[in-house]
C-alpha positions in Angstrom: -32.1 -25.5 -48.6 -33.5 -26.7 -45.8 -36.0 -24.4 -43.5 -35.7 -23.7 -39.8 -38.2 -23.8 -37.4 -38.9 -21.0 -34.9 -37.6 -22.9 -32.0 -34.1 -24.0 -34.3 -33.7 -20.0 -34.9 -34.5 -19.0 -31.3 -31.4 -21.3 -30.4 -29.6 -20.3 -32.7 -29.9 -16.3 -32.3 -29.4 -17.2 -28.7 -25.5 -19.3 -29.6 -24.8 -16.3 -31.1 -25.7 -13.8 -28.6 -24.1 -16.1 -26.1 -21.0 -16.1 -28.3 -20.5 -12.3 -28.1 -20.8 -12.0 -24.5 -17.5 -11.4 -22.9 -16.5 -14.2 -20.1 -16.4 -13.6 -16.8 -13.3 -12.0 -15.3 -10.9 -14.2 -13.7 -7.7 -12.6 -12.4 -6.5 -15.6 -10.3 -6.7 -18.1 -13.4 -5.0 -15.6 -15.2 -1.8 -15.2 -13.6 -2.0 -18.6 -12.7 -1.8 -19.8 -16.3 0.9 -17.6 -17.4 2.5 -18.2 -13.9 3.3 -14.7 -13.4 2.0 -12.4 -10.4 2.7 -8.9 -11.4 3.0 -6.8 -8.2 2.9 -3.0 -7.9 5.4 -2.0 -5.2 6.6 1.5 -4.6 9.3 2.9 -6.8 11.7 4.8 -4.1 10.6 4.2 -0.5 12.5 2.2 1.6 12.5 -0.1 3.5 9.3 -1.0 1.6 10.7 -0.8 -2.0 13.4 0.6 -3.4 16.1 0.1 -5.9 19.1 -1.6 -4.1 22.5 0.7 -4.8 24.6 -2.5 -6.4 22.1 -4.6 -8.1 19.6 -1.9 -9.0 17.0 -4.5 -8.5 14.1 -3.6 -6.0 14.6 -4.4 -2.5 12.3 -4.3 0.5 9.7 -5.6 2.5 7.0 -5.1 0.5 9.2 -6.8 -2.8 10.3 -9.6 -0.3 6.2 -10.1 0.7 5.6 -10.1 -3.3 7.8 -13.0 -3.4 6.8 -15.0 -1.2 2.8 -14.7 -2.0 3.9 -15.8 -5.5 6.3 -18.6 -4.2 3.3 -19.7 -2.0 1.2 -19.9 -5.6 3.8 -22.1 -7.5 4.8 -18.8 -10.0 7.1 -15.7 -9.8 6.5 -12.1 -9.1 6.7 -9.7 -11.4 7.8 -6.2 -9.8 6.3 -2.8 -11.3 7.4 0.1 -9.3 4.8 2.2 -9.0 4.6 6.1 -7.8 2.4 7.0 -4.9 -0.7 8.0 -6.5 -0.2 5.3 -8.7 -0.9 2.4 -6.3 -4.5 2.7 -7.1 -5.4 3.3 -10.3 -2.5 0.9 -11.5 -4.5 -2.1 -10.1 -7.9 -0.7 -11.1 -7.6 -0.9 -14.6 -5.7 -4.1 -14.4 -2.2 -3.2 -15.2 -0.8 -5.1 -12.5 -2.5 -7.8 -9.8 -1.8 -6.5 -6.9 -0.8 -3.7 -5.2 1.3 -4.3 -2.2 2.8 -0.8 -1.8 2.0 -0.1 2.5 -1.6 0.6 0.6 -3.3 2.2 3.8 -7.5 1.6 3.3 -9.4 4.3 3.1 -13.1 5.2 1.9 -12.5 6.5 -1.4 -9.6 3.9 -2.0 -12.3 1.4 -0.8 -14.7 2.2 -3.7 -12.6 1.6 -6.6 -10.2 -1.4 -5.8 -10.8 -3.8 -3.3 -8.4 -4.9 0.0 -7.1 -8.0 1.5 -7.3 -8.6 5.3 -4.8 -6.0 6.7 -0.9 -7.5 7.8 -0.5 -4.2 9.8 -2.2 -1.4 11.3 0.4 1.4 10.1 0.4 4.8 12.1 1.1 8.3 10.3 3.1 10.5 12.2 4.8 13.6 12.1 7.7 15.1 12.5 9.0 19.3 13.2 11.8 20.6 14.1 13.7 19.4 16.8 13.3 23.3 18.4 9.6 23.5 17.7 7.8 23.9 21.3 4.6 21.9 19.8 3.8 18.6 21.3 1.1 17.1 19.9 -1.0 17.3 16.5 -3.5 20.3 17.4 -0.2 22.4 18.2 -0.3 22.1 14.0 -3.4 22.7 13.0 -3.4 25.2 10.4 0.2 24.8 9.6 1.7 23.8 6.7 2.6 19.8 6.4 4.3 18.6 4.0 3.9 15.0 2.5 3.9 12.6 -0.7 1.4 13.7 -3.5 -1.8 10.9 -3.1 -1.4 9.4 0.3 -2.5 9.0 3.4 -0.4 11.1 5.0 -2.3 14.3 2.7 -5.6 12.9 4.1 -4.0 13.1 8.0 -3.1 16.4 7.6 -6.4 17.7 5.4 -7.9 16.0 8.7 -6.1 17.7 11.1 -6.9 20.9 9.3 -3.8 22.0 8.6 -2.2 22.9 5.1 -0.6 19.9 2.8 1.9 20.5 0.6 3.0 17.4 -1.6 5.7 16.5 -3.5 6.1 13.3 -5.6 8.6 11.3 -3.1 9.5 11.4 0.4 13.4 13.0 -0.2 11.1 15.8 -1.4 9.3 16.4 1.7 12.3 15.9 4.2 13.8 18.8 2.1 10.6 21.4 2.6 11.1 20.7 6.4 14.9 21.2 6.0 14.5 24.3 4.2 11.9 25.7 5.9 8.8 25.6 3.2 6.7 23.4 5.8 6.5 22.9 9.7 6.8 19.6 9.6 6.0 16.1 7.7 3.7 13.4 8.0 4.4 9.9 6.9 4.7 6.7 7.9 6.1 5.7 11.6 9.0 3.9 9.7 9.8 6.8 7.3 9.9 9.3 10.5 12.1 7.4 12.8 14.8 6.6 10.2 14.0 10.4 9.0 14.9 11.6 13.1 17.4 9.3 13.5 19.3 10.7 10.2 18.6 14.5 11.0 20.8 13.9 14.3 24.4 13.7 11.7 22.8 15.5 8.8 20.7 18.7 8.3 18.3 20.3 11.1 17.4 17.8 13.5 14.3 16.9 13.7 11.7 15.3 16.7 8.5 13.0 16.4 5.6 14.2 17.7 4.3 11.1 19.9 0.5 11.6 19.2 -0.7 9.5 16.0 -1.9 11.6 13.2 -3.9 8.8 12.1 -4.1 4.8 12.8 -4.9 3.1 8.9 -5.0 -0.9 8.6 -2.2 -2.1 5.7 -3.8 -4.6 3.0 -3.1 -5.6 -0.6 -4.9 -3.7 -3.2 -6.6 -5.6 -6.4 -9.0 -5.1 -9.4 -12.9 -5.2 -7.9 -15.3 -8.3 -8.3 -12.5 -10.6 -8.4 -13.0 -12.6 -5.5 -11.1 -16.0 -6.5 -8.4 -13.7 -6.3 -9.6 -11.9 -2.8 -10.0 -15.2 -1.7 -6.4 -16.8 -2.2 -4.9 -13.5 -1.2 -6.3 -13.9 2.5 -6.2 -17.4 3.1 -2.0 -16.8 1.9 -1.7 -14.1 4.2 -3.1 -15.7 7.2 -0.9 -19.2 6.3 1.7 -16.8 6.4 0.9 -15.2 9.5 0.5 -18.6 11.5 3.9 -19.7 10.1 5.4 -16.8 11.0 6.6 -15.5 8.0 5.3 -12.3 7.9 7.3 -11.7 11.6 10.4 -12.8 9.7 10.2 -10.6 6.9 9.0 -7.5 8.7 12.0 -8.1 11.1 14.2 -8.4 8.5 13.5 -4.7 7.2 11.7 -3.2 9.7 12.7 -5.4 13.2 14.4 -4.9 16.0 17.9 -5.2 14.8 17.7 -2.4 12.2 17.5 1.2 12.4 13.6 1.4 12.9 13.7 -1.2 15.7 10.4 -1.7 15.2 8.4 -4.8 17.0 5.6 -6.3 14.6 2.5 -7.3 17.6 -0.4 -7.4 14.8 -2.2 -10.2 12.7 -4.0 -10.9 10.2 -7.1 -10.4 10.7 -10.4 -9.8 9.0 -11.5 -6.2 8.6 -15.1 -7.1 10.6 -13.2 -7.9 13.4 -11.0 -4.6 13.6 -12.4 -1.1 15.4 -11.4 2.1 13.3 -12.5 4.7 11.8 -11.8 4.9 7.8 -10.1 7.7 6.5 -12.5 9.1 3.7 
């Protein structure tokens, strides 16, 4: 049997070692090679995501902006409804690629997932009582809010020092309003207006208040210390953006000719460049 020097055993010892050690993360290559982006979208919150009533397949913007980031990559889009508080820890441990869900960044969000540049700068907002003399957000301090378990929309109100209560989806907190367990409820401007507009027909009618709870930049979650995947995210966004795709798909859902009549005016643009103050 032949002997091996010090040197041939050093190399060797260091193959193996070598051998044992994982290999650097690569989510983009990942999904690329199986040609599958799975995306986390909410599971019941229109117009974002939600099950259409015929098909029973998941509708929205946020599906609809799924698609066309995969399309744009040459694979398909896998979509995993996800619940609210769900949005992050889903993408953390790698359970889906990215989280495109109206994921609103925040501090504590911030240090556990990482965010694309942001499509939107959402608003949270809230609504009372159409009778309720209050007119802006002090008017509620100390009162009780209602809102979805795990979102922004809790933060707004811990912020405004008033008292959250949550429920797991937004019929949920319409109802605490309607049956008078909470003041009011904060949630996205979207959910509010079509909210108002259906309290008119239905229920006790309700009334935006027109001060802004809180402003919160929009971006696409993913898994930390990926940044191939960072990387192709933004520069997709922004094609997107200069094509005006993004305007197409947000009026599509969200636009003038639908019941939120809402006129998309941002871009994308890098977080540096934006002046806000991060929700904790």
């Amino acid at each position: 049997m032949q002997l091996k020097t010090p040197l041939a055993l050093a190399a060797l010892a260091l193959a193996f070692t070598g051998a044992a050690l994982p290999a650097q993360a690569d989510q983009l290559g990942d999904l690329m090679a199986r040609k599958e982006l799975r995306c986390g979208t909410f599971a019941d919150v229109p117009p974002f995501a939600a099950p259409d009533v015929k098909t029973r397949e998941m509708v929205g913007f946020d599906v609809d902006l799924c698609n066309a980031i995969a399309k744009h990559w040459g694979v398909t889009a896998k979509i995993t409804p996800l619940s609210v508080e769900g949005r992050v820890p889903e993408v953390k441990l790698g359970r889906v690629d990215v989280t495109i869900a109206n994921l609103a960044y925040t501090l504590s969000r911030a240090e556990q997932i990482q965010f694309s540049d942001p499509y939107y700068l959402a608003k949270e907002m809230l609504a009372v009582k159409a009778t309720d003399a209050g007119t802006k957000k002090a008017d509620f301090t100390g009162k009780r809010l209602a809102s979805t378990k795990g979102s922004t929309s809790e933060l707004a109100i811990k912020l405004n020092n008033s008292d959250p209560l949550t429920f797991q989806d937004t019929g949920s907190v319409y109802m605490a309003v309607q049956q008078n367990k909470a003041v009011g409820m904060v949630a996205n401007t979207m959910t509010i207006t079509k909210l108002v507009n259906e309290s008119k027909t239905a229920g006790v009618p309700l009334k935006m208040i027109a001060e802004p709870m809180v402003y919160q930049p929009i971006g696409v979650g993913m898994k930390k210390d990926e940044p191939a995947l960072l990387a192709k995210v933004n520069a997709t966004l922004l094609a997107m953006d200069q094509a005006g795709e993004i305007n197409t798909l947000w009026d599509k859902w969200l636009g003038p000719n639908t019941e939120f009549k809402m006129v998309r005016t941002d871009k994308v643009v890098p977080f540096k460049d934006l002046q806000f103050t991060p929700l904790p």
